[in-house]
C-alpha positions, 0 to 999 in steps of 0.5 A: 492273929492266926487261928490254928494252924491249917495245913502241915505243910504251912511250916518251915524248920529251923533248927541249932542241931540241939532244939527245932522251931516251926514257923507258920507261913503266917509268921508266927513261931508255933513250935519250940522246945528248948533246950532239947528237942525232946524238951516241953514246948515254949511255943505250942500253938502247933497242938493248941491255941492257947499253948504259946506263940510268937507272931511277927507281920504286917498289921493289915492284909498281906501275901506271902513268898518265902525261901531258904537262904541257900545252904541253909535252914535259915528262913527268909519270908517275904510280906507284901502288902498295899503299902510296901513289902517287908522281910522278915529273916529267921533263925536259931543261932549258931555259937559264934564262930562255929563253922563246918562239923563244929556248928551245934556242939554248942548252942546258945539257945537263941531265937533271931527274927529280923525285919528289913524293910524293902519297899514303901512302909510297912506298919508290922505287929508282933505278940510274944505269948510263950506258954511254958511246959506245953502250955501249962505255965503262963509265965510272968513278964516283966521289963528288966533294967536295960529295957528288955522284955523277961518272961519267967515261968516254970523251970525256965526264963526267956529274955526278949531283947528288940528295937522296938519297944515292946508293952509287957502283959499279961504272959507275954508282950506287944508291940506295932512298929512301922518299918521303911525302905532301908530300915532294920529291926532286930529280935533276939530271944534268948533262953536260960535256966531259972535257976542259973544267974540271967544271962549266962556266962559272959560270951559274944552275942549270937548273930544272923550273918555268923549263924548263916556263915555257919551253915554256909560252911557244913555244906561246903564241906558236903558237896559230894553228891553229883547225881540225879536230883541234887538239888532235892538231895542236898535240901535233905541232907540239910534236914538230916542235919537240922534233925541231928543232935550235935552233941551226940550225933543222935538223929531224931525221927522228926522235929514235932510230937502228936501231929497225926497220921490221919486227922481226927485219929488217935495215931498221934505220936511223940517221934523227937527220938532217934530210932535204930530201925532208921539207922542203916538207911539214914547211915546209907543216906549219909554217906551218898549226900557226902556226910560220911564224918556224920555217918560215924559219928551216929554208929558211935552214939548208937554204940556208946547208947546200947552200952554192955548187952546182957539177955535184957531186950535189944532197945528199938530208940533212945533218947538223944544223949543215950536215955532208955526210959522214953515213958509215954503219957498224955497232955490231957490240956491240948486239943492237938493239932485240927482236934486229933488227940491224944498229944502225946509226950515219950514213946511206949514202943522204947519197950517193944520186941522189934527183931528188925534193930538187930539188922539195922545196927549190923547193917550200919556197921558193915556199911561203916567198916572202913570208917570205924576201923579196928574195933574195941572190945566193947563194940566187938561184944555188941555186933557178937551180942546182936547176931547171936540174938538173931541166930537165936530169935528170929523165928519169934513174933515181934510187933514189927516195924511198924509198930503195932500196938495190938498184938506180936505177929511174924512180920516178914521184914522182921525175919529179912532184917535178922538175915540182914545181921546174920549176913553182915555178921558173917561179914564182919567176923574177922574184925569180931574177935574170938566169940566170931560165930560165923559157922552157926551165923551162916547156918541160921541166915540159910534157915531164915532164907528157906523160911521166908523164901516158903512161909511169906510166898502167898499163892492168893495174893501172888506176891510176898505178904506181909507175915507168915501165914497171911495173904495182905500185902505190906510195902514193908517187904520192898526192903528185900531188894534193898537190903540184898535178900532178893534181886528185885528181878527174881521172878516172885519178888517182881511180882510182888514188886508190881502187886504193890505198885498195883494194890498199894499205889492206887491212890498215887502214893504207896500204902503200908497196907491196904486198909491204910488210907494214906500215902507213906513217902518212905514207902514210896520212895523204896518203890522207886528204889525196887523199879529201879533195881528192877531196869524199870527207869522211867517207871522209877522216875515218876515214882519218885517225882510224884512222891517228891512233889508232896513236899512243901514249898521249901522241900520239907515233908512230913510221915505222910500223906493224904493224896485226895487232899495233897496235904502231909500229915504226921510228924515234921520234917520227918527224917524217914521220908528225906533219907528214902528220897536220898536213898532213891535219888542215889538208886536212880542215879546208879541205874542211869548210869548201868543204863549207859554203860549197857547200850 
């Protein structure tokens, strides 16, 4: 068996648009949470050896090629050894039958590994080791009356249904089979709650061609997209999809909890959220890969989540079906991933001021005007409520976009983004009803103006800084041509755009700031966007190249990454880094296109 895992970058990604497993190059399922995305693990291995597995593949040495079945988060993995070669197809189940935006309403919380035997013989050995809540229950199992394999523990219940016959032990199951040319052996593992009758409601079994018809079927409906870079583009509007809770439309920041910014640090943390700071450019992202039923769907969860705002704190996330207490606490018993703890579970920045939301929200609302149509009162309360707390916060302290956990400052893409609202408030007002403000919004979106356009201008630094008063730069502030508060060819917001390419792209991935030691892939692709707005095109381009080459072998990315070793680091597949590579292609594709029109 593996020992723990490498590199990142080793995974792939699947996903039931309700829960994420992670499987590692080797064939081993490292990571499942069942039945939501933010629940405890079954398979933890990700973050500690002896936290639950499932490992599938050849008994003696092997290579390894692997791919998506086109258009979809289905995993094909090639095992070629001296004797034959052998596949080994993966997958979480769809509901039979869910075809186009149905699939993920429901789940059947079924985990599919096949293995077809394509050449020679191939002796294969597996071990089923689930470890329930992060590792901490060893479940028992057992055989149940039609010969399947029942591991109970915990809250749960996990039944393994294979073609081969399988050696119950202790907290788990083994088996070595030999696979020929032609041949086909199935696993189904399915989930149940303990306390519910095994096996659920009487309902067809889940299976490979339905689940992969399925995904077939969304992205025929997602064809849209003709510009520059499709194929990456299309790779991750399907991610965007995988990281989408169906039920709701909630997009989770990432798949994983606690994988590290830096190795070793203590940066780790729980990212199986969705974030209103990512929601107008996930929403932007949407609507250029051609989801735009996806795109509304997430602004009415965003909506229906915030519920009736009084003078309490604008939430930053929430959990997937809406939840604000997102408590954080440790899993002391897990070593995390290569030694880097804490692993953390929940999220302590759910209670943070980030004034920045109140823009992303607005933002999203003016992008999806025409969508949303009229709008109800309740919603209309909303948008009022938020651009009211901007006319009136924006010259607080927060802890900013990145959240930082030391101390509240006047973070300038804080300040933007409450122009952000102030401006699409104004936008909005005849859709807002009779509490419209629009005088008093206009007013104060000058005031941020002068205020930013004065206060964050370091004459040190020769560009914009990152907070009032400070000479550092911060890739933060590249967002102020993308949201429109600055062409990027104004005179100090070039400079400022090139004193980031120059001081924060030196190590050929652009930093958050200059004692970050590690590439941010979101950072980096709204560079691409700048240079682009800015006619810079070829500059652009190899921007966005060498961002998009850090993806791994199957065109996942994760937060990070670290450009001496090339390997991503932080949470994965990471939805921020997907939705800038969008969002670039797309900037790109419309500069190309003025570039034409032009000469």
């Amino acid at each position: 068996m593996n020992a723990a895992p490498v590199a990142i970058d080793d995974f792939a990604f699947l996903s039931d648009c309700h829960s994420a497993a992670l499987v590692h190059r080797n064939g081993s399922v490292d990571w499942w949470c069942l039945p939501r995305f933010d629940s405890p693990s079954v398979f933890g291995r990700l973050l500690g050896p002896d936290a639950g597995h499932w490992s599938l593949n050849p008994t003696g040495d092997f290579e390894v090629e692997r791919s998506y079945v086109p258009d979809t988060l289905v995993l094909r993995t090639r095992f070629s050894t001296a004797h034959g070669e052998a596949t080994v197809t993966d997958a979480l189940a769809f509901a039979p039958g869910a075809r186009g935006h149905d699939i993920g309403v429901r789940s059947p919380h079924v985990l599919l590994r096949r293995v077809e035997g394509t050449a020679g013989d191939v002796e294969m050995v597996t071990d089923f080791s689930p470890r329930m809540e992060y590792g901490l229950t060893v479940p028992t199992v057992t055989r149940s009356g039609g010969g399947a394999v029942v591991a109970r523990g915990g809250p749960m219940r996990l039944t393994l249904d294979a073609t081969p016959e399988l050696e119950p032990g202790r907290g788990g199951a083994t088996g070595r089979f030999t696979v020929r040319r032609g041949e086909t052996v199935d696993f189904r593992l399915a989930y149940d709650r303990a306390a519910e009758p095994a096996g659920g409601p009487a309902t067809a079994a889940p299976h490979l061609e339905d689940t992969i018809a399925g995904w077939e079927s969304w992205a025929r409906l997602h064809e849209g997209y003709a510009g520059r870079h499709r194929d990456e583009v299309r790779r991750s509007s399907l991610v965007l999809q995988g990281l989408t809770y169906q039920p709701t439309g909630a997009v989770v920041a990432a798949a994983t909890t606690s994988l590290p910014e830096i190795v070793g640090d203590d940066l780790n943390f729980d990212y199986r959220f969705a974030w209103l700071r990512d929601l107008s450019l996930t929403i932007r992202s949407l609507w250029i890969a051609a989801c735009p039923d996806e795109a509304a769907r997430l602004f009415r969860w965003i909506a229906d989540a915030a519920g009736h705002l009084g003078d309490e704190r604008i939430q930053i996330m929430y959990g997937v079906e809406g939840e604000r207490a997102l408590n954080e606490y440790e899993l002391d018993h897990l070593p995390g991933f290569r030694g880097s703890v804490p692993v953390r579970a929940g999220n302590a920045a759910w209670d943070q001021e980030q004034l920045d939301v109140l823009g992303e929200v607005l933002d999203a609302a003016e992008q999806m005007r025409e969508q949303l149509g009229k709008l109800d009162g309740p919603t209309q309360h909303l948008m009022v409520t938020l651009a009211d707390r901007a006319a009136s916060t924006w010259r607080e302290p927060d802890a900013g976009m990145w959240e930082a956990r030391d101390a509240l400052r006047q973070y300038v893409s804080s300040k933007v983004m409450c122009w952000v609202a102030l401006d699409r408030a104004v936008r909005l007002a005849p859709l807002l009803g009779g509490a419209a403000d629009p005088e008093r919004w206009t007013e104060e979106r000058e005031h941020v103006r002068v205020a930013v356009e004065t206060e964050a201008w370091s004459d040190r630094a020769g560009a914009y800084a990152g907070a009032f008063g400070s000479d550092d730069l911060d890739a933060s502030v590249l967002l102020l041509p993308v949201v429109g508060f600055l062409d990027a060819r104004d005179e100090r917001m070039w400079a400022t755009i090139e004193a980031i390419e120059r001081e924060l792209g030196g190590v050929g991935l652009v930093r958050r700031w200059p004692s970050d030691p590690m590439g941010f892939l979101i950072c980096t692709y709204w560079l691409v966007e700048c240079l682009a707005l800015g006619g810079e095109l070829a500059r652009a381009e190899e921007w966005f190249d060498r961002a998009t080459s850090y993806a791994n072998d199957l065109g996942l990315m994760a937060e990070e990454a670290d450009p001496d070793r090339r390997e991503l680091l932080g949470n994965f597949p990471q939805a921020f880094s997907h939705v800038g590579l969008i969002n670039a292609a797309w900037r790109l594709t419309e500069a190309a296109e003025r570039t034409k029109d032009e000469s």
